[in-house]
N, C-alpha and C positions, 0 to 999 in steps of 0.2 A: 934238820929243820928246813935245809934249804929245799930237799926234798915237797915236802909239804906246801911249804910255800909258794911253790912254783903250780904242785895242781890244783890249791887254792886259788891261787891267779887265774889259771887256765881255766877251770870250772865256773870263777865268776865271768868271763870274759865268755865262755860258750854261753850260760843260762842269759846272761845280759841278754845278747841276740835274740836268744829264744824267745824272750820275752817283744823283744824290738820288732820280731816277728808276727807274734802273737798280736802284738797289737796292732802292729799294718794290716793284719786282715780283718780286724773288728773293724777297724777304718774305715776299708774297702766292702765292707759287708754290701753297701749296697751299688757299687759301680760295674756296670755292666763290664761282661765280658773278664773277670778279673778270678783267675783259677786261685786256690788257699795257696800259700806256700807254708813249706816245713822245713824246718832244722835237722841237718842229720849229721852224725857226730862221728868220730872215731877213736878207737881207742890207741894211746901215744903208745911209742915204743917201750914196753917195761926195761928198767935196769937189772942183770943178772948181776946178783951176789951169788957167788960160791957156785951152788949147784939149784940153789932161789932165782925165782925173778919176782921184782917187785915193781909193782905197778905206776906210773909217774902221771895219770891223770887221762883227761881227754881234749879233743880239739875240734875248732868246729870245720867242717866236711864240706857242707853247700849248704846255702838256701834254695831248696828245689821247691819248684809246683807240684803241686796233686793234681796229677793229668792221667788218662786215657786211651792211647789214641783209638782202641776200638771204639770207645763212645761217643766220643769225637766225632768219628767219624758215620756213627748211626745215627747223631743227632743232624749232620749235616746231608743224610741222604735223604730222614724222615722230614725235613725243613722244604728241601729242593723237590717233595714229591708234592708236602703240604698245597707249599706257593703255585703248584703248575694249576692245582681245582678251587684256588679262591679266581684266576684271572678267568679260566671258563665261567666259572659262574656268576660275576659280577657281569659280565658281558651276554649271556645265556638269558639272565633273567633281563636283563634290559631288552633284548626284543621281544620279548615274551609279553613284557609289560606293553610294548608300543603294538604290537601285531595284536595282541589281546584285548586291548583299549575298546572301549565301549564307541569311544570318540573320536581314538586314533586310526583301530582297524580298520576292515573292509567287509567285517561280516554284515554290519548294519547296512552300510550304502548299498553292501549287493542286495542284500532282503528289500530295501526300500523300492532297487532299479527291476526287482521283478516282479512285485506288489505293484510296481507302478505298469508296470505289462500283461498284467492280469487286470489289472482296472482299463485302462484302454481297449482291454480284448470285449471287455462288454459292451463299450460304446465305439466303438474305432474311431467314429467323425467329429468328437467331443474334441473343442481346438481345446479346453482346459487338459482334459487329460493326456492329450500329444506335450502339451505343455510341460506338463508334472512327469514326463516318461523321457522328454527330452532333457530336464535340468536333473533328473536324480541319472540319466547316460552321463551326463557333466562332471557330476559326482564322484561316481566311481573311477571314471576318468583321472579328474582330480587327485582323488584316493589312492590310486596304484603311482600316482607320481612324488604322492607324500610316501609312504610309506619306503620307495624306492632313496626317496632324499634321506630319510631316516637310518635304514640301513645303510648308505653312503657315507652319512655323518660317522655312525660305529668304524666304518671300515677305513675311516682317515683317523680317528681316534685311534684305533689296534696302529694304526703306522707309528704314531708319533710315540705312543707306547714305547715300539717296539725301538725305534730309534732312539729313544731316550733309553731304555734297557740294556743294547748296545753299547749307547758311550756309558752307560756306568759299568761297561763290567770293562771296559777300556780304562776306566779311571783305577779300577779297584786295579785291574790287571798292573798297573803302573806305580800304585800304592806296595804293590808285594814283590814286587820289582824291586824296590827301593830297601824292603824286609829283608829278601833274601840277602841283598850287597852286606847288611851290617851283619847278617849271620854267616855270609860267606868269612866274618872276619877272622871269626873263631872257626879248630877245623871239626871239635868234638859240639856233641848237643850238649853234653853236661855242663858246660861252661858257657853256656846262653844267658845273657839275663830274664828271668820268666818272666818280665814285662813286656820284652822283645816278642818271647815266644805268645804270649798272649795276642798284640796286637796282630800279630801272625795267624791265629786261630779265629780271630776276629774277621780280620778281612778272608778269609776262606768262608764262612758260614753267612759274609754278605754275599759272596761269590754263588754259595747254592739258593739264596733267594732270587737273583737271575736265571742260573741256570746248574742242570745237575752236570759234577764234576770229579772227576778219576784223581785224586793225590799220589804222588809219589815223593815221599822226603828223603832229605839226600843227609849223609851223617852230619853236617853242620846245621841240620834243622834246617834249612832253604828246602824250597818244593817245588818240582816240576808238576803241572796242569795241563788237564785234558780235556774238555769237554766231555760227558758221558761217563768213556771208557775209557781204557789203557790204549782203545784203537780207536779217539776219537780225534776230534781237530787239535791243533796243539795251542794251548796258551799260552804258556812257557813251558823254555826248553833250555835249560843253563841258563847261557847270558844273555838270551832272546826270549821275546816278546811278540804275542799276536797283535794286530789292530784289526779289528772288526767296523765292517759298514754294511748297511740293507742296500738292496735292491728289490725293488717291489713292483710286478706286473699289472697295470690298468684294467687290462682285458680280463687278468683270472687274478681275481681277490683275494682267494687263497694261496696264494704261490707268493712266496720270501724265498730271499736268497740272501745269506749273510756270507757274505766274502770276507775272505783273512788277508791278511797282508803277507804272511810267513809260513811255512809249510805247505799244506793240502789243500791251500783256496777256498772255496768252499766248505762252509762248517752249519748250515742248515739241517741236514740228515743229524749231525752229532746232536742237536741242540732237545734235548729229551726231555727237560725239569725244568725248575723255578718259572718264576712268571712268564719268562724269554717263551719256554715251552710250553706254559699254558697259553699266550698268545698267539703262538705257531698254530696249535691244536685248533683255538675255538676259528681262527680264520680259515684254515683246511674243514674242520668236521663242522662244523657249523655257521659259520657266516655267508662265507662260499656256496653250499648249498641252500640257505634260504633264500640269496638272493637269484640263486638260478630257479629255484623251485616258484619264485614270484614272476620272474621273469617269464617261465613257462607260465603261470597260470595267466598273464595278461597276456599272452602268441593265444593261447588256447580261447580266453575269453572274449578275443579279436576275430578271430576265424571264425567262431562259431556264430557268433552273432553278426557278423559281417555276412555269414552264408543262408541268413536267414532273410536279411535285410535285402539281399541284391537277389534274391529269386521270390521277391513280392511285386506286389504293387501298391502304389502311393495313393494320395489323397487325387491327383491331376491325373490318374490311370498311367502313369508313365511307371517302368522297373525301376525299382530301389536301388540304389548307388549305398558303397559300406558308410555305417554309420561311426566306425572307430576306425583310427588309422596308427600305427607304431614306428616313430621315425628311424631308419634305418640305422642313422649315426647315435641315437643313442640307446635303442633298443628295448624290447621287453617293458615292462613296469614303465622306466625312467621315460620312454617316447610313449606313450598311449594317450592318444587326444581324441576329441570329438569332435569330426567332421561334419556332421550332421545336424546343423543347429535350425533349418527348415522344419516346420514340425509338419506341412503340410509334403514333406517327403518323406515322413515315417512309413515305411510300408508295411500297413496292416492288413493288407487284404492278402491274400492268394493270387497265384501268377496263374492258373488257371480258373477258368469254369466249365462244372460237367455239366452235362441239361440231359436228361433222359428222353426220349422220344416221348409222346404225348402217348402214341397207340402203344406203347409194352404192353406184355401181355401176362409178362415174371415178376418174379419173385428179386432180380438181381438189381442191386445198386453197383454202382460205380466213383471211385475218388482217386485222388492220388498222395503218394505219402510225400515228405518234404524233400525239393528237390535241392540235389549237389550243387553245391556253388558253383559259376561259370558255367552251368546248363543255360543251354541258349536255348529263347523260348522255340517252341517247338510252331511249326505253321498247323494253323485248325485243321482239327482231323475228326474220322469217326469211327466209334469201335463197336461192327455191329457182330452179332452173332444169330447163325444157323444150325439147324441140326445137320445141314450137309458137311459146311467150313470150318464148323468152330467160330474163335474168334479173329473176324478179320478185321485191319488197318489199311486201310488205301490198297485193300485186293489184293494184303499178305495175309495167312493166316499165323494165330499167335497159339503155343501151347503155353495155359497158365504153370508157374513152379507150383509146387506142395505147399506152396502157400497162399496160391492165389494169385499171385503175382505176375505184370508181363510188363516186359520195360520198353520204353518205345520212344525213340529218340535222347534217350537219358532220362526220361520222364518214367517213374513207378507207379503201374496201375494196381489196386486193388480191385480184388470180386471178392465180393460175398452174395449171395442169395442165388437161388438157379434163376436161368433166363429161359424165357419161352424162345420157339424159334422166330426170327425176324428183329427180336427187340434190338435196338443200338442207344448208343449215348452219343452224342455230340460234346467233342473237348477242345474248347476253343482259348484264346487270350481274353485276359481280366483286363477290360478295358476301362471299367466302373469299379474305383475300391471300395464306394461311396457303402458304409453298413455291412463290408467283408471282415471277416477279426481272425479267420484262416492264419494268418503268415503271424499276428501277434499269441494266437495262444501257443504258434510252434516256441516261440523268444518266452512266454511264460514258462513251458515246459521245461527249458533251458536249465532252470533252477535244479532241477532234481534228474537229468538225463547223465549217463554214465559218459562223460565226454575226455575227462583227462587220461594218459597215458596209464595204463596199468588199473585203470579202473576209476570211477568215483565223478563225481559234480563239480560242475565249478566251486560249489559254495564246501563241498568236503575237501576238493585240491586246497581250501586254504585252512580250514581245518588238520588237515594233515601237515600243512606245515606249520600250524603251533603246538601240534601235540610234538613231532617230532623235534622242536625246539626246547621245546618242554620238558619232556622224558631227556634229553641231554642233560640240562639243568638239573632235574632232581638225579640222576645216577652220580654226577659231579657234585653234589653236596651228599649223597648216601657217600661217597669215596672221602670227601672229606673230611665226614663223624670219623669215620672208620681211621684216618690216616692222621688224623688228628691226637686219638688217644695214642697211635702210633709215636707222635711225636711227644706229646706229653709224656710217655714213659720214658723216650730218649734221652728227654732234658732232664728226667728226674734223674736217671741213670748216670748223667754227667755230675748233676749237683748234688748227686751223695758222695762226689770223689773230690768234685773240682770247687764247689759252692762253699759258702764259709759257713757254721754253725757257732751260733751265739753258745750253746750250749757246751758247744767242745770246746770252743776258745775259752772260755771263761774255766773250763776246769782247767786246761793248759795252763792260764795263766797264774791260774793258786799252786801248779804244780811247780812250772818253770819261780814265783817269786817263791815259794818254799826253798827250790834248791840254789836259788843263787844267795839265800840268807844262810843256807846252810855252806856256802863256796866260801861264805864270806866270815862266817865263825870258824873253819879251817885254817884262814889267814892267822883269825884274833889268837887259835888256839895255836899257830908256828910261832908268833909273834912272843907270847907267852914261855913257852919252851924255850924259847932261844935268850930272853930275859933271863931267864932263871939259869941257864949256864952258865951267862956271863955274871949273875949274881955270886956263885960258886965259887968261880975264880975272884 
């Protein structure tokens, strides 16, 4: 009887638990991060009679977790890939927004400052329209210093980001510090408590929301970290600890440098995933280049209109001085201002004038195309032509190129029409801009002339950098439909192992109270036998 009685004991005493189990994870059904746990049993040592063994019952083994670590650890690499294309895109589509803006960009103000130079081209001497061609120069002006602040504003955002990113993966790093000490206490994982191990899995999958990260666990469940790889920076390493700090360059916006306190120094290069590394990316691929690609378009939009301006002449016949200037110390975009707020020094006219001789006898005119900035005016000259000479200049003769062309103190002459022999032009200084519009329709023109590097318009160079800001943004939200379901199946992948089901507990628990009523009718029925012996005697 005593037999009986003792794996009655022992069976209600395992089911109990089961049950005490069973219902900590109904509990826990909805507490974040909290893997099932299970009861697993063993069977006692049986007693040999004779050449028999008979069996003496069971005992309870552990309360283990339903864990994974493959899934584990595919949820935490699908999580640190997720996080790297929400921070491109959040930030991706913010300049997209602001450079896009009806209100904020520079497409309008440039449309309006060339509109306003195609309307002065028909009147030149109209003081309203110098007027309206000077304040929309203001404008864009203006424009290229907003839009510079703007991107400035992102680019001090991404730092503190990034330094907030930083200390929290210092914090976490310090949190798991603290994990591994109370796991280093035990030497086996089995004898963890899976609450321990849990807040342990926990703080690792905040870890790849910063950044992606190489695990290595060591048999008492403690885990050494890496950034990346197995060959990345170290975050722990046994009884050491990384400390991480930024370093961030003025001059190039896209250049972070995260320095360690411990090992390899430098840990920038490792830092591939979570947001840490989607912040790296969008200031290297994309912030960095728009603001140089701005920067170039106001160097480019300075030059060119500055070389229009200072090979004219003004309202007072004097040469045109630049109408935009870019201050040295802060450059590009951020320095572009309007120098030029005389409207009666707008220079619409042309730097020179041609006059045909009265007696020609041809077919040919004579012009010049627009001349290079810092061509010095040239002293009055005449270009006549003979059948003997050709074209002569001050009694040199010129061969035109195949295209008509002879260049003549920096100045580009064109021919078109034949000349009789004798005819010449007289090419003198514009000394009257007074009704010239020459040097403003070249600034109209400006709009649609192929001026930026590699091809394209002022108004396409800023085009082209929102489409290219653009197209970044959508590939980085195509990436993260796509790495999204990626991680939806990971997490599903964990929570068919580690997640609680109302559905399973609930039969466990009609299972586990079945057997421990029947542990416990075992006892009634030793109880019983053992009565009735002593009734005997």
């Amino acid at each position: 009887m005593a037999d009986l009685l003792t794996i009655g004991a022992s069976a209600s005493q395992l089911y109990k638990s089961a049950l005490t189990t069973v219902s900590n994870n109904i509990a826990n059904l909805n507490t974040e991060g909290y893997s099932r746990q299970r009861v697993s049993s063993s069977e006692n040592i049986p007693d040999q009679l004779g050449t028999s063994f008979v069996g003496t019952g069971a005992n309870l083994e552990a309360v283990t977790r339903s864990f994974s670590s493959f899934a584990e650890n595919n949820l935490r690499q699908s999580n640190s890939e997720l996080s790297t294309q929400n921070q491109l895109i959040t930030y991706a589509d913010r300049i997209v927004d602001i450079m896009g803006s009806e209100t904020a960009g520079l497409s309008e103000v440039l449309d309006k400052f060339f509109i306003a130079a195609g309307d002065l081209s028909t009147d030149p001497a109209s003081g309203m329209l110098r007027d309206i061609f000077v304040s929309e120069a203001k404008s864009v002006a203006v424009r290229f210093n907003e839009l510079a602040g703007q991107l400035d504003d992102i680019e001090k955002q991404t730092q503190s980001e990034i330094r907030l990113n930083v200390q929290n993966l210092n914090n976490l790093t310090q949190q798991l510090m603290s994990i591994n000490r109370q796991l280093d206490k035990n030497t086996h994982l089995s004898n963890q408590p899976p609450k321990l191990l849990d807040s342990r899995d926990n703080v690792l999958l905040e870890l790849t929301d910063i950044a992606k990260i190489h695990v290595t666990e060591r048999a008492s469940g403690a885990v050494d970290i890496r950034l990346d790889s197995r060959i990345g920076s170290i975050v722990i390493d046994g009884n050491a600890a990384n400390s991480f700090s930024t370093v961030f360059d003025q001059a190039q916006p896209g250049k972070v440098e995260i320095i360690g306190s411990y090992g390899s120094g430098g840990a920038s290069s490792s830092v591939t995933g979570g947001s840490l590394g989607g912040l790296l990316n969008f200031r290297s691929q994309v912030l960095a280049p728009a603001i140089g690609s701005l920067d170039t378009l106001a160097t480019t939009f300075t030059t060119e209109i500055n070389a229009i301006q200072t090979t004219g002449i003004d309202l007072n016949g004097e040469r045109g001085t630049a109408l935009f200037a870019i201050d040295s110390t802060l450059g590009g975009a951020s320095g572009i201002s309007l120098l030029q707020i005389d409207t009666k020094k707008i220079a619409a006219a042309g730097l020179l004038r041609v006059t045909p001789n009265a007696a020609n006898q041809g077919g040919m005119t004579l012009d010049f195309d627009s001349i290079p900035a810092a061509t010095a005016t040239p002293a009055n000259f005449t270009l006549t032509y003979s059948t003997a000479n050709g074209y002569v200049i001050s009694g040199t003769s010129y061969t035109p190129t195949v295209n008509n062309k002879i260049i003549y103190e920096g100045v580009t002459l064109s021919i078109s029409g034949t000349p009789n022999d004798g005819d010449s032009f007289a090419v003198v200084s514009n000394t009257n801009g007074a009704g010239d519009n020459r040097n403003m329709l070249l600034m109209a023109r400006l709009q649609t002339k192929d001026v930026m590097v590699g091809g394209g318009s002022i108004s396409e160079g800023y085009t082209n950098i929102l489409t290219t800001v653009g197209s970044q943004a959508t590939l980085a939200k195509m990436s993260k439909e796509a790495l999204q379901v990626i991680y939806d199946q990971a997490l599903e992948a964990k929570d068919r192992i580690s997640g609680v089901s109302l559905d399973e507990e609930a039969a466990d628990l009609i299972k586990f109270q079945q057997a421990f009523q029947a542990s416990a009718r075992i006892i009634q029925v030793s109880q019983t036998l053992f009565d009735s012996i002593l009734a005997v005697r």
